[in-house]
C-alpha positions as CSV (number, residue, x, y, z in Angstrom):
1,X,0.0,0.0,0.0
2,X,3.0,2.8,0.8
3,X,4.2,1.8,-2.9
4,X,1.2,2.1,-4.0
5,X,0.7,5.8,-2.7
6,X,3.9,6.7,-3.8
7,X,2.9,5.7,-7.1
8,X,-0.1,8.1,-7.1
9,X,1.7,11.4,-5.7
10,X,1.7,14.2,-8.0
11,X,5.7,14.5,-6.9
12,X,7.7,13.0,-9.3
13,X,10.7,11.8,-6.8
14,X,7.7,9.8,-5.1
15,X,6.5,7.9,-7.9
16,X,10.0,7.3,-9.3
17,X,11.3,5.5,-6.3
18,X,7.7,4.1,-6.0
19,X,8.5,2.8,-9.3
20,X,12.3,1.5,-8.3
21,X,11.2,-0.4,-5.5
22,X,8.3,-2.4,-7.6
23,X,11.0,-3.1,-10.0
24,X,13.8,-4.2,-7.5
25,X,10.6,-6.1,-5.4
26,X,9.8,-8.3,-8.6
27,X,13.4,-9.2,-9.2
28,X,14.3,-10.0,-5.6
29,X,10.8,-12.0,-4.7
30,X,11.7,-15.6,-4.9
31,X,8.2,-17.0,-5.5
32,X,6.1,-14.6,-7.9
33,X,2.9,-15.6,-6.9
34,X,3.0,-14.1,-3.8
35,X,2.5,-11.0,-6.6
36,X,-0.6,-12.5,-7.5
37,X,-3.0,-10.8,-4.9
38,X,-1.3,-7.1,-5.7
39,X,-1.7,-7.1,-9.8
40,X,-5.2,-6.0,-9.4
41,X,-4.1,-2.5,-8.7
42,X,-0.3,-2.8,-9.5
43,X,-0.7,-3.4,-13.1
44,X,-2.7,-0.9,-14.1
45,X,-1.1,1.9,-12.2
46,X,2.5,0.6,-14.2
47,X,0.6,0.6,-17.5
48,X,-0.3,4.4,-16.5
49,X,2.9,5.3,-15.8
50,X,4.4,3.4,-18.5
51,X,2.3,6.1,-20.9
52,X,3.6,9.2,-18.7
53,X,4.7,12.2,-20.2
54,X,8.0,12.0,-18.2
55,X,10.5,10.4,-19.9
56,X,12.1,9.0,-16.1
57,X,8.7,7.9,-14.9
58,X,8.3,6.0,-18.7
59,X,11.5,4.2,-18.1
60,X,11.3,3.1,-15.1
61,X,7.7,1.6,-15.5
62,X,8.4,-0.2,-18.6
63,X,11.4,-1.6,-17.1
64,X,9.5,-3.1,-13.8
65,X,6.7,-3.9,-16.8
66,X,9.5,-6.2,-18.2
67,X,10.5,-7.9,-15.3
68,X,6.8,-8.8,-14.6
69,X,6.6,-10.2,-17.9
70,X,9.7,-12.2,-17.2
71,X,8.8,-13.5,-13.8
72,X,5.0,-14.0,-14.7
73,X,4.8,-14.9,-18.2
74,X,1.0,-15.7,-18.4
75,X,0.5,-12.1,-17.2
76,X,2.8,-10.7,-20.2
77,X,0.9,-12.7,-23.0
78,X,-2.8,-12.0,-21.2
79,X,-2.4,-8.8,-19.7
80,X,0.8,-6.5,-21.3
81,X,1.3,-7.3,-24.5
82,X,-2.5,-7.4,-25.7
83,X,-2.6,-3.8,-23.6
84,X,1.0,-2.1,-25.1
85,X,-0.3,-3.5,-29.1
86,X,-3.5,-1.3,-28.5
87,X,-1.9,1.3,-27.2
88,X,0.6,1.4,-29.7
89,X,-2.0,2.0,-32.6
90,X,-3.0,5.5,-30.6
91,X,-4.1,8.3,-33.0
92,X,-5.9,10.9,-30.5
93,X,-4.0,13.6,-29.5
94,X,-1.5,14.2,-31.4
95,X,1.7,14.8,-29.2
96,X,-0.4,12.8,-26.5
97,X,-0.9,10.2,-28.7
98,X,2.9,10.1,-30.4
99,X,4.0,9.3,-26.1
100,X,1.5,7.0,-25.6
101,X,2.8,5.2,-28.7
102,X,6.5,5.6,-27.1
103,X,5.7,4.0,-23.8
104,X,3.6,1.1,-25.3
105,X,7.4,0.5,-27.7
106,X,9.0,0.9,-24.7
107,X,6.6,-1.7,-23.1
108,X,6.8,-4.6,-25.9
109,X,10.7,-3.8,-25.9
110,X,11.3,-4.5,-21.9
111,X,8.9,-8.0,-22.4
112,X,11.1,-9.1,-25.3
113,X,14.7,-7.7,-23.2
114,X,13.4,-9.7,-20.2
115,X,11.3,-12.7,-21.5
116,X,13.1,-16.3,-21.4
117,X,10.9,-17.0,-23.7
118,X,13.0,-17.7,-26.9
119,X,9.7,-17.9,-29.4
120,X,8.3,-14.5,-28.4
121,X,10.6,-12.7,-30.4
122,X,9.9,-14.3,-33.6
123,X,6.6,-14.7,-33.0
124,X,6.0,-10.7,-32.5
125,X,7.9,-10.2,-35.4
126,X,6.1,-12.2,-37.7
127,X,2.1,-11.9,-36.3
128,X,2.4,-8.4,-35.4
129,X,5.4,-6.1,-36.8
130,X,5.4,-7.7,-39.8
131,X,1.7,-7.7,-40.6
132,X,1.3,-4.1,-39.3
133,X,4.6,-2.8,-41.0
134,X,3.3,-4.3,-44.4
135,X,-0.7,-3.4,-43.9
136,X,-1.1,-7.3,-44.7
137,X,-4.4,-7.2,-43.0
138,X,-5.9,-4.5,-44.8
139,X,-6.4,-2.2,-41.4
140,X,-6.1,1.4,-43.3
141,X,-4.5,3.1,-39.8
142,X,-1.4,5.4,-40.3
143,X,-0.9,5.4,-35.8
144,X,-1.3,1.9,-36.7
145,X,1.7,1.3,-38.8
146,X,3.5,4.3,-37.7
147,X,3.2,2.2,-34.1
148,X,4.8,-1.0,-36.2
149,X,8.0,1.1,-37.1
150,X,8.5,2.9,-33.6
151,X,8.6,-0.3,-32.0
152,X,11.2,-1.4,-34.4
153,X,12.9,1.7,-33.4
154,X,13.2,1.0,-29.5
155,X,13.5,-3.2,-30.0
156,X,16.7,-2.1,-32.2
157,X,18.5,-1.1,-29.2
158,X,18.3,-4.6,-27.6
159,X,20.6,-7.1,-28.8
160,X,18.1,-9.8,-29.5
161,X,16.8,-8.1,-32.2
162,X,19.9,-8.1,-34.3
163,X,19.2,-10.5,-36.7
164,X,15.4,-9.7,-37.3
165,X,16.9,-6.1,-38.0
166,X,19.3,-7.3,-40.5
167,X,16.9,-9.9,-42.3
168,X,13.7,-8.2,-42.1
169,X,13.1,-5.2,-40.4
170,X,15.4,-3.2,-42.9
171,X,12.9,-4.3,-45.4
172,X,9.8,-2.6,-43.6
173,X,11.7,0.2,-43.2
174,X,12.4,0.2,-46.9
175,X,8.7,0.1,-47.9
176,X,7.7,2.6,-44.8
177,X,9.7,5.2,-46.3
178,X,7.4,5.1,-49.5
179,X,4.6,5.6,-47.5
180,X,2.5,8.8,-48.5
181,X,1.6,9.4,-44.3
182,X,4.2,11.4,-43.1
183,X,3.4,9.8,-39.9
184,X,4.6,6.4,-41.1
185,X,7.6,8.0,-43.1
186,X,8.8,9.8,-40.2
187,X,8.5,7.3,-38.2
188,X,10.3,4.5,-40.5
189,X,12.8,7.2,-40.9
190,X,13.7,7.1,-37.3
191,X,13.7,3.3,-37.1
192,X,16.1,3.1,-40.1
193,X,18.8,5.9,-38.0
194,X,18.4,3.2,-35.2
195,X,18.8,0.0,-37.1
196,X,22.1,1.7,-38.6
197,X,23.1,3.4,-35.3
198,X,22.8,0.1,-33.0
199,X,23.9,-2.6,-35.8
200,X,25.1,-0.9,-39.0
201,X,28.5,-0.8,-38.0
202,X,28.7,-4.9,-37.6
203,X,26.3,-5.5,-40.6
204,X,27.2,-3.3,-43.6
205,X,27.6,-5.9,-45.9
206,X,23.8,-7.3,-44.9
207,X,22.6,-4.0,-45.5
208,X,24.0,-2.9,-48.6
209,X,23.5,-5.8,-50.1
């Protein structure tokens, strides 16, 4: 409960070290069910914060987000990644809507970090970025697909997205940058400078060729 009211304060020093301890809590707890009876109202005040306008308070929800989803991996396929893909697709708002985008990316991209699950990965590329990136299921929504490409941007500064960079996600990019929404381009644009940033340097030869 003190956590959990440091959480709520308007003071941003309270919620961050609100946030630290939930973070450090779910690493150092030996049994993870004993988490089970505080999801109710932990979860949704970490999705909340996750979405914050403050870039701290962003990072360090995501991060405890992650390490959830690695200790309680039923919670990270039912609960946060269903949440962070809808929330990715967000359109209302404008700047609102571009950081609500951000944290959901930020979300997906601490799950994948954190998961020791070694099929998530290429699963998400495949049912979700891919389909998204490449509109395969017909869903005419520029947040949608501009979503697709800023999660590619985040997930490239994580080494276990190396090779999905390299073999497919410089394709996406490719085709994103054709786009006519400048939403999309933009934001394929700023996936591509990450993809080259974080793995360029090791993988010209993949790249240019």
């Amino acid at each position: 409960p003190i956590v959990e009211r440091a959480m709520k304060e308007r003071d941003f020093t309270a919620k961050k070290n609100g946030l630290m301890i939930v973070g450090a809590a779910v690493v150092l707890i030996e049994d993870p069910a004993i988490l089970d009876s505080y999801l109710a109202s932990l979860l949704p005040l970490l999705q909340e914060l996750a979405l914050d306008p403050v870039f701290e308070l962003r990072r360090e929800a995501t991060k405890s987000l992650g390490s959830l989803g690695k200790f309680l991996p039923t919670l990270a396929e039912k609960s946060i990644i269903p949440w962070a893909l809808e929330k990715l697709e967000s359109s209302e708002g404008g700047q609102e809507a571009a950081v609500v985008r951000c944290g959901a990316a930020s979300s997906l991209t601490e799950v994948l970090a954190q998961t020791k699950d070694k099929s998530l990965m290429k699963r998400m590329m495949e049912k979700v970025i891919k389909v998204r990136c490449l509109n395969l299921d017909q869903v005419h929504n520029e947040a949608r697909r501009a979503g697709s490409f800023e999660l590619i941007e985040q997930l490239c500064k994580i080494e276990q997205f190396e090779k999905f960079a390299v073999s497919d996600a410089i394709y996406f990019i490719l085709l994103g940058l054709k786009d006519p929404s400048s939403l999309v381009h933009n934001a394929a644009l700023s996936a591509g400078r990450s993809l080259i940033l974080n793995f360029g340097a090791i993988n010209a030869s993949s790249i240019v060729l």
